[in-house]
C-alpha positions, 0 to 999 in steps of 0.5 A, spaced: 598 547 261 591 549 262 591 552 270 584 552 274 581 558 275 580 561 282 572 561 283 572 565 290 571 571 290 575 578 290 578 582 294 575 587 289 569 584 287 567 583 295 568 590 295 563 591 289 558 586 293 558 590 299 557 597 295 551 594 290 547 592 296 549 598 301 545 602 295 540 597 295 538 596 302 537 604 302 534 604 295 530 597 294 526 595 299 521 590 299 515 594 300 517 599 295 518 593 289 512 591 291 508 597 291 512 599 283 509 591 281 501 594 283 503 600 279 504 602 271 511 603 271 514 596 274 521 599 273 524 603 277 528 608 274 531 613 279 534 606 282 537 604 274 540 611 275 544 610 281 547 604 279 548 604 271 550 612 272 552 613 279 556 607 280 558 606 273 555 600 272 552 599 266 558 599 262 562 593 267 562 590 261 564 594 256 572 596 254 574 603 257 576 605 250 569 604 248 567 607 253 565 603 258 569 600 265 573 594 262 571 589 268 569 582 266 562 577 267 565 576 274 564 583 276 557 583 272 555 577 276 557 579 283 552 585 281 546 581 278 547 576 286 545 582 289 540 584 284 538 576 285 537 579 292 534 585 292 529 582 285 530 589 284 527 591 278 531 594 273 534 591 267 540 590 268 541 583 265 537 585 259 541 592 257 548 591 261 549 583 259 545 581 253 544 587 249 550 590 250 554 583 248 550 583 242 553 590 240 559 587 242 558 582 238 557 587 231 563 592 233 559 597 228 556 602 231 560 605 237 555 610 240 550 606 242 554 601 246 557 608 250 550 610 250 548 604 253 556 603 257 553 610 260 545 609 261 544 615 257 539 609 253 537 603 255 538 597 250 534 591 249 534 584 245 528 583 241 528 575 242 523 573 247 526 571 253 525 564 253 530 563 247 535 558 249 543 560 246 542 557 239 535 555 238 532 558 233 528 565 234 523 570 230 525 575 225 522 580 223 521 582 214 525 588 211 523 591 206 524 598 203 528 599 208 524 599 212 521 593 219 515 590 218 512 584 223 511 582 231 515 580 236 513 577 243 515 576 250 521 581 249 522 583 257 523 590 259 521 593 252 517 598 255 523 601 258 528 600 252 530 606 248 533 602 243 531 595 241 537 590 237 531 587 232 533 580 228 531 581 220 529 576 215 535 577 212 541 576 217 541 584 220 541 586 226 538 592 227 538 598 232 530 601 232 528 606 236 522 606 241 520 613 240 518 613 234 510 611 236 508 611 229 512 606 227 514 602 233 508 600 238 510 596 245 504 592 249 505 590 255 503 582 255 501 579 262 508 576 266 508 572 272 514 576 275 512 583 275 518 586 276 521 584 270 515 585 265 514 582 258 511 585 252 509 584 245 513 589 240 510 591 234 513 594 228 510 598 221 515 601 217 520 602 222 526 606 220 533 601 223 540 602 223 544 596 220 549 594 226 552 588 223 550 580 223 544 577 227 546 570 228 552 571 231 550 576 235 544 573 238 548 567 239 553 571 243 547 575 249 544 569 249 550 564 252 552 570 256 545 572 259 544 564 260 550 564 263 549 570 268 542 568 269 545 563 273 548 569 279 542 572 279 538 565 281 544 564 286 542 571 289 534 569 290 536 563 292 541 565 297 536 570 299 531 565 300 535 560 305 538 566 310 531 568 311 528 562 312 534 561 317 533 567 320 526 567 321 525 559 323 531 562 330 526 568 331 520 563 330 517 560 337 513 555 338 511 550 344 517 555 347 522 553 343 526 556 336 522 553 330 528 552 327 530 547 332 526 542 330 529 536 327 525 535 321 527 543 319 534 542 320 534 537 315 530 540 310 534 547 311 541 543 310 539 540 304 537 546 301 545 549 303 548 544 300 544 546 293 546 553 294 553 552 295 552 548 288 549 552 285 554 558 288 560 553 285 556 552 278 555 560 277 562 562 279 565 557 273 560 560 268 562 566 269 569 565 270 568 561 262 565 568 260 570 572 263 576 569 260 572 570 253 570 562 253 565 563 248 567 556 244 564 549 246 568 550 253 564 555 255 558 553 252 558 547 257 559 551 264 553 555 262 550 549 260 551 545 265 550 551 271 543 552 267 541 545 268 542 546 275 540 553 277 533 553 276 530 547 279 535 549 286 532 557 286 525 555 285 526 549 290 528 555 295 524 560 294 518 555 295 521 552 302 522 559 304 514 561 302 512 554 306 517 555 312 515 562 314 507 559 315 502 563 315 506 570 313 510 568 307 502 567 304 502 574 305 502 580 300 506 583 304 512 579 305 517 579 299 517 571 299 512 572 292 517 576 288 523 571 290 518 565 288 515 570 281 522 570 280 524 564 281 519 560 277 520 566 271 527 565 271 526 557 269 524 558 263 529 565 261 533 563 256 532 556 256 529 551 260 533 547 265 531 541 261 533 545 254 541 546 257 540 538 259 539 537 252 545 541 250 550 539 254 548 532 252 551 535 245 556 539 247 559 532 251 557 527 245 553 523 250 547 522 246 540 519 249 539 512 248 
């Protein structure tokens, strides 16, 4: 008889929480992200370092036999809602999560995973970052021994030592990034600038064969999915206690903003969507955690998918509206909570594509 996971949270992972966003608020504030998505190097690698080789937390998902911490997607989650909450631009989701699954997944190169488990080298999956779990992606030709072809909207490219790149004959191949005659990486223009996009460009480059792509992308992409999910959480959590925070600060005809009938209602609305979404990212990385990578947990994720998007950028645009005349500003951080918000409903999937795979995964067709 199967048992009902426990969805709330730990003691550890609690204490994971409160160490991320110790960390965070002394290395991330908003003015300091803002100022890094007007410069050329959105990402900030002092703060990667700290979290990925300081706390150990670029391995959470790795085996400690092979070089990693041995938690599970629960702990990476707890970490990603901070992340969500800070919109810290580092790639986290992109390195840890989905490029350390892949290399999970092929079991045939175990230097690179401990690279990536250690943040010596930064990974990246060369799918574009609105590829659903099991759509059909780009590849790329292998010839020679050698890649050939263009791959676009690949997030966090440009920080990536190593890219995981599908072939046209069923491989996934590690290519490194330093060898600039071979692999050239353009910045393409992205709505959040924190987790900026690029088009990838091979000629000729030399690959390490780790192992078969299908399964492999299958399995980052169910697990970035399913972890996006917390991140949205993060963002939209964020989101509700600001605005809550500053609609009792916010006077007008001398009384607190926030006492007005009309913004409770809208703000009580808004709390039962995060406490939602809380319960639907819990269970999908609960899924994840217990290694439910079948229809069981194909359907937490989709179900939590299909329902982060909507509420997360639903927050995020409640809390540009309820903070007036200021949240319009450039200065506020409101913006890069909506820039995330709105890039993360199309990443890995569009809230309407989860709906359309969960229907399948349910057998509850459209009539």
């Amino acid at each position: 008889m199967s048992t009902q996971p426990d969805l709330l949270y730990s003691e550890e992972e609690e204490a994971l929480r409160s160490a991320v966003r110790d960390l965070l608020t002394d290395h991330c504030d908003a003015a300091g992200v803002i100022a890094r998505t007007e410069s050329d190097a959105p990402h900030d690698l002092s703060l990667w370092k700290a979290l990925a080789d300081g706390m150990g937390l670029a391995g959470l998902l790795v085996p400690e036999e092979r070089g990693g911490q041995g938690a599970t997607h629960r702990e990476a989650a707890v970490v990603l809602e901070e992340l969500g909450r800070a919109v810290a631009p580092v790639p986290y989701l992109t390195s840890a999560v989905v490029a350390t699954e892949a290399l999970l997944a092929c079991e045939a190169e175990e230097g690179l995973l401990a690279d990536l488990a250690s943040a010596r080298r930064i990974g990246a999956l060369a799918v574009a970052l609105n590829v659903a779990p099991g759509s059909a992606y780009k590849v790329v030709r292998h010839e020679g021994g050698a890649l050939h072809g263009e791959l676009t909207g690949i997030a966090d490219a440009a920080v990536a030592d190593v890219l995981l790149v599908p072939a046209d004959d069923g491989g996934l191949y590690a290519v490194v990034t330093s060898d600039a005659a071979a692999v050239t990486v353009t910045p393409q223009v992205s709505l959040d600038l924190t987790r900026p996009v690029a088009t990838v460009t091979l000629d000729a480059a030399p690959g390490l064969l780790l192992g078969d792509a299908e399964p492999a992308v299958r399995r980052a992409l169910r697990a970035g999915a399913g972890l996006l999910v917390s991140e949205q959480l993060g963002v939209a959590d964020w989101a509700l206690t600001e605005t809550v925070r500053y609609l009792k600060d916010r006077k007008q005809f001398n009384r607190p903003v926030g006492g007005f009938q009309a913004l409770k209602h809208r703000l009580a609305q808004l709390w039962l969507e995060v406490v939602n979404l809380r319960a639907a990212a819990r269970n999908a990385a609960d899924a994840l955690a217990t290694g439910e990578y079948g229809d069981e947990g194909a359907v937490a994720v989709a179900v939590a998918q299909a329902y982060a998007a909507p509420v997360a950028v639903h927050a995020a645009e409640e809390a540009l509206q309820l903070h007036g005349g200021i949240g319009m500003t450039w200065e506020h951080p409101v913006h890069l909570c909506l820039k995330r918000a709105k890039a993360d409903s199309i990443a890995y999937g569009t809230a309407g594509a989860h709906r359309a795979a969960l229907a399948e995964l349910v057998d509850l067709h459209a009539p």
